[in-house]
C-alpha positions in Angstrom: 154.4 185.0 173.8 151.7 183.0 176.1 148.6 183.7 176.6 147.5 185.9 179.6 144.5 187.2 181.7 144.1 190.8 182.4 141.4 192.1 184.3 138.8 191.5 180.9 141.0 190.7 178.6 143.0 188.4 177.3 146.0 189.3 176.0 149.6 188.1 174.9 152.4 188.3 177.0 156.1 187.1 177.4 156.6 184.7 180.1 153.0 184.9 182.2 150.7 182.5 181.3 146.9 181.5 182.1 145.9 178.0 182.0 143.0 177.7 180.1 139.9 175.0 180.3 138.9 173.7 177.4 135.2 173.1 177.8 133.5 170.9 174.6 130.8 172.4 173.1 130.2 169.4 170.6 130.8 168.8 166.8 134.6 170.4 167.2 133.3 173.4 169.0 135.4 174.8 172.3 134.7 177.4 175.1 137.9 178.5 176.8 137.5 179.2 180.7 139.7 181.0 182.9 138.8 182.2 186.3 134.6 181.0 186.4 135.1 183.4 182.8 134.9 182.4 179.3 137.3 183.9 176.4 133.9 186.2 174.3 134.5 187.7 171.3 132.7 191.0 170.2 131.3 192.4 167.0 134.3 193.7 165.7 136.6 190.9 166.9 137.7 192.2 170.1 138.6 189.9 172.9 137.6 189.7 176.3 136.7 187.6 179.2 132.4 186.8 180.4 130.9 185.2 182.9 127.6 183.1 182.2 126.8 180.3 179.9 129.0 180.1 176.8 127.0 181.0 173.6 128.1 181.9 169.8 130.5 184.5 171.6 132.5 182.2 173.7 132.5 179.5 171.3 135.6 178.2 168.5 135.8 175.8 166.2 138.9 173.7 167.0 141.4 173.1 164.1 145.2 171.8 163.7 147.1 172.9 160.9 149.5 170.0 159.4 152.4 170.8 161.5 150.1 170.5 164.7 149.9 174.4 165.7 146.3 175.1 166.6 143.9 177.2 165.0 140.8 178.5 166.9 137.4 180.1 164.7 135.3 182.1 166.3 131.9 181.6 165.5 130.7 185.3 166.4 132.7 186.4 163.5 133.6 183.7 161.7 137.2 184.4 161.9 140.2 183.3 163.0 141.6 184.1 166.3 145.0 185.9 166.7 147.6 188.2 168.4 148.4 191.8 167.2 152.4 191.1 167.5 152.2 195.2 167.9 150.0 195.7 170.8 149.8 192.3 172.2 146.2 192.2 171.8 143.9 189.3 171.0 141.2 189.7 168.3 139.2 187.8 166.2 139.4 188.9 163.0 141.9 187.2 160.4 141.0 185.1 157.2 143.3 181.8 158.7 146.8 180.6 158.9 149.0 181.2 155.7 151.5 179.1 154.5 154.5 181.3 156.1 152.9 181.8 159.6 153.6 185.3 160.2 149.9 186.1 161.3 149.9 185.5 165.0 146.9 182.6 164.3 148.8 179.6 165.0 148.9 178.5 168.8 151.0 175.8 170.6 149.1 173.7 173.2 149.6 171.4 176.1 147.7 169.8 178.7 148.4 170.5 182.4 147.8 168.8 185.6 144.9 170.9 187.5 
């Protein structure tokens, strides 16, 4: 799966990728921009793109795991950021990595020219 805009929302599919900005927000902290839009998370975890100035919403906490995967918190709801493998779906919602790495949390990376 690779990350993917759609219409508002951001969502996981095979073979159609967005390429992301990473903006710094300072002390670890990224926004992710797409189209003039940020990657906001909601209340209840959901995922979706904003325009404006990024705030708590549109802000992560950067974070490798010892193999290198990344890791991205959201600091609306202090969770981890993931895809539902069912619904391809990106939310914000799960507790962090575990050590078998079923949970969709883990992310491969890489830099592109722009």
């Amino acid at each position: 799966f690779v990350l993917a805009q759609a219409a508002d929302s951001v969502i996981a599919r095979a073979n159609e990728p967005t390429g992301f900005t990473v903006v710094d927000r300072k002390l670890g902290r990224v926004a992710l921009q797409t189209g003039g839009r940020f990657v906001s998370v909601g209340n209840d975890g959901a995922v979706s793109l904003r325009s404006g100035t990024p705030g708590t919403a549109e802000t992560f906490q950067w974070g490798e795991t010892f193999t290198g995967e990344l890791v991205l918190l959201s600091l609306k709801t202090n969770r981890y950021l993931r895809v539902d493998f069912s619904s391809g779906a990106l939310l914000a919602d799960s507790p962090g990595p575990e050590p078998n790495g079923p949970e969709g949390v883990r992310f491969e990376w890489r830099t592109t020219s722009k």
